[in-house]
C-alpha positions in Angstrom: 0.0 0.0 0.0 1.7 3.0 -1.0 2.2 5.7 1.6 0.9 9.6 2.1 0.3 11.9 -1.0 1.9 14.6 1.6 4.8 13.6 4.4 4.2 14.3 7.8 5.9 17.7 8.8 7.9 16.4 11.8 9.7 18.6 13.8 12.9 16.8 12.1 11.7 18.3 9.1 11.3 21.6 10.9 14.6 21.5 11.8 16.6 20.9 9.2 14.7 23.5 6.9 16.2 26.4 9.5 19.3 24.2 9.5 19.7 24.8 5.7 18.9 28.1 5.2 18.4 29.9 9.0 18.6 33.7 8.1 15.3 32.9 5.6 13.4 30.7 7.9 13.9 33.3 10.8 12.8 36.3 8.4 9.6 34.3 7.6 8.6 33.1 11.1 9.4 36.7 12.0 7.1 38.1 9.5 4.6 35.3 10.0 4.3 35.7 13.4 3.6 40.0 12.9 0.8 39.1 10.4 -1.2 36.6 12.4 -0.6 39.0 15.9 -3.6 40.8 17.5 -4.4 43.9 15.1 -7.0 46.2 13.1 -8.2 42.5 12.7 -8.6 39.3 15.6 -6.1 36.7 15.6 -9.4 34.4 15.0 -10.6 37.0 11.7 -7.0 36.2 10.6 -6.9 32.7 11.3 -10.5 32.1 9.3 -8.9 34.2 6.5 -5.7 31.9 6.6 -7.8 29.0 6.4 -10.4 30.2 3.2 -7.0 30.7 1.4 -5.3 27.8 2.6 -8.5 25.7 0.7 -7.9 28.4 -2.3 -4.6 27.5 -2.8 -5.2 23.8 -1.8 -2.0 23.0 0.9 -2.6 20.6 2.8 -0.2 21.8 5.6 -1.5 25.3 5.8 -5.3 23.6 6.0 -4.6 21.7 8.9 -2.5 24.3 10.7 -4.6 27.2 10.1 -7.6 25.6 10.9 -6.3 23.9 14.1 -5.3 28.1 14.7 -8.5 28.8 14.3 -10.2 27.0 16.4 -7.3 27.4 19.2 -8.3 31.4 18.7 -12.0 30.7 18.9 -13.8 30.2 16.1 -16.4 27.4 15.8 -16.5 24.6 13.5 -19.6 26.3 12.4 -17.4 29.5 11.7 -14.7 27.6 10.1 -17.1 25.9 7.7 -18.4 29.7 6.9 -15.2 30.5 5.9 -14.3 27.4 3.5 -17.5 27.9 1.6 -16.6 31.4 1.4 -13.2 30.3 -0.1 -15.2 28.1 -2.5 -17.5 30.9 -3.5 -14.6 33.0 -4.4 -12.7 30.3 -6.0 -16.0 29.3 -8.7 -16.4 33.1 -9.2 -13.3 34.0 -10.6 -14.0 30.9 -13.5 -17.4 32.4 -13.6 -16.6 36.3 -14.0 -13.8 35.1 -16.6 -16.5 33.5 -18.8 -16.7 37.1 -19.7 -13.7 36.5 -21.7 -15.0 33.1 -23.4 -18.1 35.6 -24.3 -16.6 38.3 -25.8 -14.6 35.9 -28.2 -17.1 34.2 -29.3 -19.5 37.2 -29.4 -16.2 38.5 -31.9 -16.5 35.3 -33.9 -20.2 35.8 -34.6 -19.3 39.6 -35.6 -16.2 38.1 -38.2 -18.4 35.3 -39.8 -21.4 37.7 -39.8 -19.2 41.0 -41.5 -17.8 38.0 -43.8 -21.1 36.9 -44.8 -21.9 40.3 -46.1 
């Protein structure tokens, strides 16, 4: 039986990424840990954003951790469903607001074959 699509992050792991390249990894805990601080907007508001984009941009990692955030911040299940549907909203929108540009090229195609049946 063939193992995980996606390794557990272990705190190995963990490790040897700072190990390899420290002065990045400490830059980006650093800035990750200003973004998700108490702010114009709650750690939990933050969190529930982190986990709609997290489904948006499908990792697996940042799902779990962000949601287990979320709900260490406060939010609900209830909340944190909210949030995923709101990601999925967003996500179908985009494809159906750029159907606008399938339009328009075939609304130009009917103009072409209509000006060259003239």
């Amino acid at each position: 039986m063939p193992g995980p699509t996606y390794p557990p992050n272990t705190r190995e792991l963990d490790a040897w990424r700072k190990e390899l390249a420290p002065g990045p990894h400490e830059a980006w805990s650093a800035f990750s840990r200003a973004v998700f601080a108490e702010g114009a907007l709650s750690v939990k508001a933050k969190q529930l954003i982190a986990v709609a984009v997290a489904h948006v941009t499908q990792c697996p990692y940042c799902i779990q951790g962000h949601t287990g955030a979320a709900e260490r911040a406060g939010a609900s299940p209830e909340e944190i469903m909210e949030a995923i549907w709101v990601a999925a909203e967003m996500r179908s929108g985009g494809a159906y607001a750029h159907s606008t540009l399938a339009l328009d090229r075939l609304h130009e195609h009917r103009h072409e074959e209509r000006e060259a049946a003239d």
